[in-house]
Structure formats: structure tokens, C-alpha cells
N, C-alpha and C positions, 0 to 999 in steps of 0.2 A: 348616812343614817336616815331611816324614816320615824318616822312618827305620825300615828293616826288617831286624831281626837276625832272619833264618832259620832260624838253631842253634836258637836260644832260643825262635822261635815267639810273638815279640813284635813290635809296633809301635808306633811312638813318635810321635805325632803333638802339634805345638807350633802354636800358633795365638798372634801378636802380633798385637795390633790395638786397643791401648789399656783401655778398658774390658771391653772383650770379650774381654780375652786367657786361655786354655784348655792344660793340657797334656791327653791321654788315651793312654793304654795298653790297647792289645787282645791281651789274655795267653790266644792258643789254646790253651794248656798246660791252664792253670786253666778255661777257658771262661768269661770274663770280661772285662766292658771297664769301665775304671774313667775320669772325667772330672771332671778339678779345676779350677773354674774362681775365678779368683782373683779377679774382684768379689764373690763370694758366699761366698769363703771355706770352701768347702764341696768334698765327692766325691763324686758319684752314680755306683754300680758298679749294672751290669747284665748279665747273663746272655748269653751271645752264642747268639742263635737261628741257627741255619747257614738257616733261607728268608730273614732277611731281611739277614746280616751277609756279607762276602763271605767265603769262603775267602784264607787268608794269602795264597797265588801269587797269585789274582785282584785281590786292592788292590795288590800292585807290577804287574799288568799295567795297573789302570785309572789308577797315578800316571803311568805310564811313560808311556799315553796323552796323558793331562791334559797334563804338563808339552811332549810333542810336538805337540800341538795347540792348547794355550792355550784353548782352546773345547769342552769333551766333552760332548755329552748321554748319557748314560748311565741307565738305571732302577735302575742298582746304589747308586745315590748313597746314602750311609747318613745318614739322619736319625734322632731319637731322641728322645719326650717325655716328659719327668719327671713323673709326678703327685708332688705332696704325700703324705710319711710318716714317719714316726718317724725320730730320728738317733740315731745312737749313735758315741761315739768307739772305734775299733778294738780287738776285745780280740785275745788270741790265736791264741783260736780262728777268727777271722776272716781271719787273717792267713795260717793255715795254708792257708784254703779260698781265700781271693785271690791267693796267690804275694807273694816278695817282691817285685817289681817296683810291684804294688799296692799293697804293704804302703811302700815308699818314697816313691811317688806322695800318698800320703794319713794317713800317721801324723800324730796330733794335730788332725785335722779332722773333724767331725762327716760321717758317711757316711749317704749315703741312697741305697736299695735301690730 
């Protein structure tokens, strides 16, 4: 499921699917996307590049799509590959530069950047 609060310049995106299930937050505010997935026990937060993420309006125009046509090919699709790096648990200063919303999503989880 998504969810897109406007005001706030956040998105809420919830993925169920047993082993593979996912929250991620894309906090345009902060320029940040944070992604906790819970086999891994882990959050990888990455920088939101505007070439390849979409603009806030633009992901409610390509759900709004999606969900009207069941079938989108789209090139906006957002994929995302994690290399291997160092983790660290969330200090403050981290928290300041991710927003609270990230800072919710991933307190007490080793983060990796």
C-alpha cells in the first residue's frame, strides 16, 4: 500500500509479502528515502537523486495509473541497489539530517547508507 501525505512531503510505502515484507519512507523534505526491511532487521537510507526518483506529484500520478490499469509499463519504476558498508545505530545527529519520520521508521536498527 501507499500513502501520500502532501503537507508533509512524505510517502509511505508498506510491502506485505511474508519474507519479503518492507516499510520505506520518501521524506522530499529531508531528501531522503529510508527502507526497513524486516528479514534483515536492518534500514538502508539513501539520498533521493531527482534523475532517477520521481517527483512527489509524479508517484501519486504513476499509483493512480497502476492501480487504474493493473498493468503499467512505465521507465519511472524505482529500483534501488544496496552495496555493502558500514552500520551504525542512529545518533542524533543523524536524526536531525533524516527527519523524524526516518528517525521513527529506523530507531534501534543498524543503518546503512
Amino acid at each position: 500500500t501507499m500513502t501520500i501525505h502532501s503537507e508533509e512531503q512524505i510517502v509511505d510505502v508498506h510491502v506485505r509479502s511474508g519474507v519479503y515484507s518492507s516499510d520505506t519512507i520518501f521524506d522530499y523534505t529531508h531528501g531522503y528515502i529510508a527502507t526497513r526491511l524486516f528479514s534483515r532487521n536492518a534500514c538502508f537510507i539513501m539520498k533521493i537523486k531527482k534523475e532517477y526518483i520521481p517527483e512527489l506529484q509524479e508517484i501519486g500520478h504513476l499509483a493512480f495509473e497502476r492501480e487504474a490499469m493493473k498493468d503499467l509499463y512505465s521507465p519511472n519504476n524505482v529500483w534501488a541497489l544496496f552495496q555493502a558498508g558500514s552500520s551504525w545505530l542512529g545518533h542524533l545527529k543523524d536524526w536531525v539530517l533524516y527527519g523524524k519520520h526516518i528517525e521513527h521508521l529506523c530507531t534501534g536498527l543498524p543503518l546503512y547508507e
